[in-house]
N, C-alpha and C positions, 0 to 999 in steps of 0.2 A: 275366728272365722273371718273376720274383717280384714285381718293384717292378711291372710292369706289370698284372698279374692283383693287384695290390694296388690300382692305380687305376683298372683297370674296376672292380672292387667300391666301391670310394668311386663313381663315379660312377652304379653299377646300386642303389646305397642311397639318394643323390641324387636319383635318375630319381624310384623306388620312394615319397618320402616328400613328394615336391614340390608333392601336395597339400595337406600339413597347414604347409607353409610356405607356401604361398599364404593357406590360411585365418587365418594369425595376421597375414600383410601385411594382409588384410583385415578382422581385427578377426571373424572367424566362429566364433564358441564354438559352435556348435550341433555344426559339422564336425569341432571339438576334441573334445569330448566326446564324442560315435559313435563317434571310431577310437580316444578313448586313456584312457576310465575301464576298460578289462580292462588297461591295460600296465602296469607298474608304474614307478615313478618312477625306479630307474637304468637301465630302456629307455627311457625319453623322454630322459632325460639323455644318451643314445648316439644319438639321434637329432641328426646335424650337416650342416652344410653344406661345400664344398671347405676355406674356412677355417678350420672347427672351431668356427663360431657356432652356437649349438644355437635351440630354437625358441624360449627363453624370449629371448635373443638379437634377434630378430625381433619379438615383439611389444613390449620396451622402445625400441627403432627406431620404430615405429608408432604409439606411443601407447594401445594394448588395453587399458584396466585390468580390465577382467572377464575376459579370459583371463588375465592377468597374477594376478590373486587365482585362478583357478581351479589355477594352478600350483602356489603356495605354500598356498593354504590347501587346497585338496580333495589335490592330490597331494603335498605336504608337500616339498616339491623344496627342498632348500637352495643357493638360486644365487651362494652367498658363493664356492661352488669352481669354478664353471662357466666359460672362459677360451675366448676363440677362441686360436689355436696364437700369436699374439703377445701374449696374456695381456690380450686387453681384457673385463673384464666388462658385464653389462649395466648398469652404472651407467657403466660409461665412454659405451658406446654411448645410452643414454638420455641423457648430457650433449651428446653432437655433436649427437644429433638435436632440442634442446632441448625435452626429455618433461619438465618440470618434476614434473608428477603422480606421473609413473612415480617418479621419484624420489625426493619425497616420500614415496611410499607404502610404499617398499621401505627407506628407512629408519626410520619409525613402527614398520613393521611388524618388522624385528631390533630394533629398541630394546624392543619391549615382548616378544619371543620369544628372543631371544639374545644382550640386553645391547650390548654393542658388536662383535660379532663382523663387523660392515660397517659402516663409515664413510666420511667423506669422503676419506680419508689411502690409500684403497685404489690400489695401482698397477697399469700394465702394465708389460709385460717392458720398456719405454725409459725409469719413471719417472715418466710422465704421470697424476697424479688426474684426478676428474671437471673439476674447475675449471680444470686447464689445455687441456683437449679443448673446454669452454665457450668460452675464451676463444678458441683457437684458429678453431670452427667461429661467433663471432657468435652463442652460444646468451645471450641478454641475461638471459632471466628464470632460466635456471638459474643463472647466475652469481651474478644478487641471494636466489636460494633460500639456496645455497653458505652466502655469505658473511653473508647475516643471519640464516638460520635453523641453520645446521650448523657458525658459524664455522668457515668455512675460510681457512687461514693463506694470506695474497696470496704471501706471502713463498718459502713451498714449493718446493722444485727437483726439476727432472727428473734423472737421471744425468748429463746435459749442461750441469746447471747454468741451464736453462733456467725462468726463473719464467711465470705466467702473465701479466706486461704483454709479455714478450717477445714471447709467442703472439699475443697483441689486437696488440702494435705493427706485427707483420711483415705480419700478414692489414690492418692499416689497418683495422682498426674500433672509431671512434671513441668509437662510446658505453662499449664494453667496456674501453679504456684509460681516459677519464674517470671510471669506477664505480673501478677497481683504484687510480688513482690516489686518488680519495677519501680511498679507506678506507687507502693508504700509501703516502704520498707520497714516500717514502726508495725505492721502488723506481724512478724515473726514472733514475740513473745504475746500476741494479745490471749490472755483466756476468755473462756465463756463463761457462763452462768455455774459451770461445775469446776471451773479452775481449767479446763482443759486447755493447752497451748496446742499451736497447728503439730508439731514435733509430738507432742501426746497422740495425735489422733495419727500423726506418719507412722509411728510405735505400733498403734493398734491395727492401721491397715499394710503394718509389713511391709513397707516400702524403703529399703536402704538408701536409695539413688535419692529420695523426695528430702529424706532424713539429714543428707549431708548438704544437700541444696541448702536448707533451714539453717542449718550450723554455718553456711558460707556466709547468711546474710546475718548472721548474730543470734541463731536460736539458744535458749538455754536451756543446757540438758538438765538442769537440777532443779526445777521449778515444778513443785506437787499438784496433783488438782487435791478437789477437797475431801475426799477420802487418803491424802495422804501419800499416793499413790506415784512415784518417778515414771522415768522411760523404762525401765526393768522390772519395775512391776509386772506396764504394761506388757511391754513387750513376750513377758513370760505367760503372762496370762491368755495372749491370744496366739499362743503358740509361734512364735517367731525365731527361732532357734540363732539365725543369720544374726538378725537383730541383738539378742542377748550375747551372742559371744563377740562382736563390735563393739557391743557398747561396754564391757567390762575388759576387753582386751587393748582397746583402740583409745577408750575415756578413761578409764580403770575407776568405773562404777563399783562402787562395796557389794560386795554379792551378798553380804547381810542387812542391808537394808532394809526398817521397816518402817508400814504404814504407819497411820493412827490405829489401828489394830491389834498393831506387833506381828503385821503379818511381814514375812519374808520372801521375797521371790520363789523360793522352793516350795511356801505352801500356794503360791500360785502355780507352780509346773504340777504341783499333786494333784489340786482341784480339776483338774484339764488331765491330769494322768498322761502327761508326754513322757515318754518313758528316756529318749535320748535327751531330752531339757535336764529331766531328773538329773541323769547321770551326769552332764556336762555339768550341773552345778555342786553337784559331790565332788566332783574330779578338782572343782576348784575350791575343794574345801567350805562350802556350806554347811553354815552349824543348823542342826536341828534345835529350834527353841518354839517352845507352847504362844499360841496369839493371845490375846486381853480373854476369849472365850476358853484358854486352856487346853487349844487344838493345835496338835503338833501336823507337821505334813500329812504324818500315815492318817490321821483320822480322818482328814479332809480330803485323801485316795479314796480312803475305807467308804466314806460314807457318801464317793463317787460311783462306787462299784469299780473301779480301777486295779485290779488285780495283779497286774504287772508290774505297775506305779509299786503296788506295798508291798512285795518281793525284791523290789530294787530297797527302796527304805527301809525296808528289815535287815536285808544284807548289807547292804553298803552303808545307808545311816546313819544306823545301829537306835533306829525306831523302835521301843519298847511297846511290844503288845498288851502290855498290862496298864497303861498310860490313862488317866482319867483326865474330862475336860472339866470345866467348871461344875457341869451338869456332873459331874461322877458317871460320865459313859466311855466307856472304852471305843477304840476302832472299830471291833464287833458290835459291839451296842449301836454306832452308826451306820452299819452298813445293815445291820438287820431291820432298822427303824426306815433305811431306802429302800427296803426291799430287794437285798440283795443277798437272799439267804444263806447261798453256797459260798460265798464270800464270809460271812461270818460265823457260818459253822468252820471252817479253813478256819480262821483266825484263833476261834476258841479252843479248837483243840490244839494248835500250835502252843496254847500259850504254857501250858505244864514245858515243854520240850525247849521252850524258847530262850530260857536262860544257859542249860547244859550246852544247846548248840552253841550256841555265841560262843561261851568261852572255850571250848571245845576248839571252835573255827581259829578264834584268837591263838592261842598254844599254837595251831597247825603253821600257821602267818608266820609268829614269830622262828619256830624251828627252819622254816623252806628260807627266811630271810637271811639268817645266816650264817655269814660271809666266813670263809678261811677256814671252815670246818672240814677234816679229812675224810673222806666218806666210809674210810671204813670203821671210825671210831663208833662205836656200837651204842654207846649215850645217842647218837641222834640217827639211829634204825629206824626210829620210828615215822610213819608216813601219815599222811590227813586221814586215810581208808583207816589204817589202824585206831586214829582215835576217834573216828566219828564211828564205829562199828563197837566200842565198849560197851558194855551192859545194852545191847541192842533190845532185847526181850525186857528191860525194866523202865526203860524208857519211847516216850513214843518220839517218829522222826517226823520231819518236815514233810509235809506232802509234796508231791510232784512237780505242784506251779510254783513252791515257796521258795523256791531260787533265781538264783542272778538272772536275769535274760536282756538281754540288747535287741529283741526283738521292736520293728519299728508298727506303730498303728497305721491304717489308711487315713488320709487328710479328709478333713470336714469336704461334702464336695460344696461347689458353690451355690450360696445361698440366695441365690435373685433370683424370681422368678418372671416368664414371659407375663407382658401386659395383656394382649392379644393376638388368635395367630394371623398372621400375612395379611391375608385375604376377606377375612371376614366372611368366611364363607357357609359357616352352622350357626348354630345356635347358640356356639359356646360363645359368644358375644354378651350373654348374660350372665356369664361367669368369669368373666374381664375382670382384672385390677386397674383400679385410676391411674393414668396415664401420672397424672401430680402425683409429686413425692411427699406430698402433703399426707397421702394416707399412713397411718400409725409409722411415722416415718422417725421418730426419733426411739428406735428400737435399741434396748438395753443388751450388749451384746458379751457381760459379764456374767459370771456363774451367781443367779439368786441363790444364796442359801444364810442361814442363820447364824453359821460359822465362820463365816470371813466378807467381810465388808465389801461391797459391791464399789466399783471403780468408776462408776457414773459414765463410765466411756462408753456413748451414742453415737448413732451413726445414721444415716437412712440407709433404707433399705434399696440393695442395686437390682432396678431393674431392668431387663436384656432390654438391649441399641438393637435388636433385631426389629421391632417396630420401625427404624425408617427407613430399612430394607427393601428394596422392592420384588 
């Protein structure tokens, strides 16, 4: 009953103040000053949003500097302590939004008022300065502020171990790893806390053009993080197609490669069920082999519910339905255990039929193959229809989806979501995400499961530049 009559008040305080946050989204001192020269500076300072971003918050977001001087110099506000509840200042938040000015200003103005009590070395609660949230959000001109007027170290780490080419490499923006690189070029192979190199995280965020940048300054493509894991790993894992056919055609990466697992790139395109990865990596002869848990690709389709993925593996493969993993479970057994029932009724009852087909299929390959045979010599009359139609009634066939298909899936669509909208104009102001990328921002964006070993590749989370919109 408490916590609840705690969050109507946060949100009847919300309601209540939602004007003077709309006036600082819009830059309106006029509306500042009429409600807030009688309050005194630790009430304005208490004035928050769900997050705990106060108003000064909002106008380094927007770019205000005449409310932004009315704050520190009329109301004498010292925003050095001011934190939304995942401890981003308005210096973090004026880096995403890249307010260069704001920046500037709020450091001229501590340097000549309280020495160094704010600088560029300032963290959130994960780690992050202003120059890694630049790099991250593509704020270019604050990064060149950063680093030539405030020397900021490139080198710097998050708790994760994360520097800021990591950030620029994983988002793919390109000018922002070309500036970092400049100014230190030793960061191209640096990892973080999970092994990960900036070239790992370009892999993961699909970025070709970021990828060969790295390679021009010395990147090394054959350096694991600590799940063992190359650029083909990842690259397959996060669906990157571009990326895996570059980097085995252009580097001539082993398309069998495996982790500490024994995982293989193919049981990474299963897990993800990319139907075209699948196939490009059969076409180039990937062997189907069991990981340390005993899981060949199809199991880790199967127990995706990926149905397309284990018709390409079954046919082309030549994935064995009857395959046990450590656990003594079959493909069916995992997909029934996901909850993916019509997928492992399919399975189980293929599996009587699934030996005859094969070799069936086989026979038919070899006969159409060939060569220099005269077509009326009556030894090879026979066609695929003909022997896949023998003893039809004593055997059962493959169901309808349990074939070849090159059919393609729709892409993930994008996963950022808005901070807040435009205007501030409802109430959805209380249902705002932190402006900081502080919030749950080192999000695991690897498939959790039991069966193949999670790739540790983090990322935050992109949230839409439509906040400095106007």
């Amino acid at each position: 009953m408490a916590l609840s009559q705690t969050s109507s008040s946060i949100h009847s305080s919300i309601i209540k103040n939602l004007f003077l946050f709309t006036a600082c989204v819009q830059g309106d001192l006029q509306t500042i000053e009429n409600h807030l020269n009688s309050v005194s500076s630790s009430n304005i300072c208490s004035i928050r949003d769900e997050n705990q971003a106060t108003l000064i918050h909002y106008v380094s977001r927007y770019g205000h500097l005449n409310i932004l001087k009315y704050f520190l110099e009329i109301k004498h506000i010292d925003i050095s302590q001011l934190c939304t509840r995942h401890g981003a200042t308005c210096l973090h938040d004026a880096a995403v939004c890249n307010q260069m000015d704001i920046l500037k200003y709020i450091f001229n103005y501590y340097k000549r008022n309280f020495s160094d009590k704010l600088c560029w070395t300032i963290r959130d609660e994960q780690g992050n300065t202003p120059l890694h949230l630049a790099a991250y959000y593509n704020s270019l001109d604050v990064m060149h502020y950063l680093l030539e007027e405030e020397f900021a170290d490139p080198h710097y780490r998050t708790y994760n171990g994360f520097q800021p080419i990591h950030f620029a490499s994983q988002q793919g923006h390109t000018q922002c790893v070309k500036l970092l690189l400049s100014k230190s070029p030793y960061t191209v192979n640096q990892q973080t806390n999970q092994l990960l190199t900036p070239v790992h995280l370009a892999c993961q965020g699909g970025s070709l053009e970021t990828i060969q940048i790295l390679i021009s300054y010395g990147a090394n493509l054959q350096l694991k993080d600590q799940n063992g894991l190359n650029c083909l790993h990842i690259a397959c894992q996060n669906n990157h197609l571009d990326i895996v056919q570059w980097l085995i055609e252009k580097h001539n990466f082993k398309i069998n490669d495996v982790d500490y697992m024994n995982n293989t790139p193919t049981h990474y395109a299963a897990t993800t069920g990319n139907e075209l990865m699948i196939n490009y990596l059969l076409e180039k002869n990937a062997k189907i082999i069991s990981n340390n848990n005993g899981n060949t690709p199809l199991h880790l389709a199967a127990q995706h519910g990926h149905r397309h993925a284990c018709s390409i593996l079954i046919e082309r493969g030549g994935c064995s339905l009857t395959s046990v993993n450590c656990e003594q479970l079959t493909a069916a057994d995992l997909a029934k255990n996901s909850g993916y029932l019509l997928l492992a009724n399919e399975l189980r009852r293929d599996v009587n039929s699934s030996s005859v087909q094969i070799e069936k299929a086989t026979i038919v390959r070899l006969v159409i193959k060939k060569r220099n045979v005269p077509h009326a010599d009556a030894s090879n009359q026979v066609t695929e229809r003909d022997l896949l139609n023998q003893d039809e009634q004593s055997s059962n066939k493959y169901s309808s989806w349990l074939k070849m298909t090159n059919q393609t899936r729709e892409e993930l669509q994008d996963k950022g979501s808005n901070f807040l909208n435009k205007h501030l104009q409802q109430e959805s102001l209380t249902n705002t995400e932190d402006i900081s990328t502080s919030t749950n921002h080192f999000e695991h964006l690897t498939n959790h499961n039991e069966f193949i070993s999670s790739s540790s590749v983090v990322a935050i989370p992109k949230w839409s530049r439509s906040l400095i919109e106007r």
